[in-house]
N, C-alpha and C positions, 0 to 999 in steps of 0.2 A: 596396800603397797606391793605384795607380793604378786599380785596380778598384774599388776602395772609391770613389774621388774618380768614376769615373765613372758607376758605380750613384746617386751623389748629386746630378748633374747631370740622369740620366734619368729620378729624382724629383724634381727642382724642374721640370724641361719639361713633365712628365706634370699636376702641381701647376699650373700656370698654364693650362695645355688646360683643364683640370675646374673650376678656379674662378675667374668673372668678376669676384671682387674683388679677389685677388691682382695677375691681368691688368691688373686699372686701374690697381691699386697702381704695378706698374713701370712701365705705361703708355711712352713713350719714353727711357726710362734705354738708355744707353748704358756700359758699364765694361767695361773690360780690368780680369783680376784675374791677378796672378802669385804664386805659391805658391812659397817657393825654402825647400830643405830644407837642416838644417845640414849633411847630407854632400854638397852638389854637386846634388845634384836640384832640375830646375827645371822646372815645367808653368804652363801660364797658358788663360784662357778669356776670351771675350767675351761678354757678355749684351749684344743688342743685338734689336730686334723682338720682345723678349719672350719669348726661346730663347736656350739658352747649344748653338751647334754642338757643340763638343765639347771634350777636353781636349786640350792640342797640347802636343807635350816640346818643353821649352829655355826658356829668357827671351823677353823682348819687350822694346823701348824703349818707356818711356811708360804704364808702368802707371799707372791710377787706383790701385788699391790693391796694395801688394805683402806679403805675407803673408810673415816668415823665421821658422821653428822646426824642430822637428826632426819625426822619423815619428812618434813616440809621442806628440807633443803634437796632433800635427794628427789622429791619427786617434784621441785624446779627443774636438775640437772638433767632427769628424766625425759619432760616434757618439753627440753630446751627452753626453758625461761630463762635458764642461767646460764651462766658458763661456767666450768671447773674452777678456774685464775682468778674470776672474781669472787667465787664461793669461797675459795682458800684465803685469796687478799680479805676478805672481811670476815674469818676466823669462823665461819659457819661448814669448813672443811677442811677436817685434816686427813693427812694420807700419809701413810709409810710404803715407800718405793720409791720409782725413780719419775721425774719429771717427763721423761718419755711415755713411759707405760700411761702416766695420766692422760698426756696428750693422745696417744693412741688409742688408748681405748676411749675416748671420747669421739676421736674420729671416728671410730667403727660403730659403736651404736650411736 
């Protein structure tokens, strides 16, 4: 899973290099995102400057949005099998933040 999340990261970076309306799009967005899986697994990233560094293991305090489901659900959302709205409407995704941020960052990566 962690390869998956990180080959996803090195195409949304790669994505924002190559296209100056994307880049505007986030323009100074700043978010912490934390990812916590139903078995214990927890990775969290920052987009900030318009690059997400990298994927970092464990929690964080203070996430903008935090992402709880399990591996099979995330790595639907991942691979676009799913969608967020319907991972959420059928209880296999919860998130603490705002419905924006979900929406956004789903449209970015």
């Amino acid at each position: 899973m962690r390869d998956l999340l990180e080959g996803v990261i090195a195409k949304f970076n790669a994505k924002v290099d190559s296209d100056p309306a994307l880049s505007e799009e986030i323009g100074d967005l700043q978010k912490t995102v934390l990812i916590e899986l139903k078995d214990g697994t927890k990775w969290h990233f920052t987009l900030k400057d318009r690059h997400v560094a990298g994927l970092l293991d464990g929690g964080v305090d203070h996430a903008d949005l935090t992402l709880l489901t399990d591996a099979e659900t995330l790595r639907a959302l991942l691979l676009r099998e799913t969608g967020p709205f319907k991972a959420y409407a059928t209880g296999k995704l919860r998130f603490k933040g705002s419905l924006d941020d979900l929406a956004r960052f789903r449209k970015f990566f």
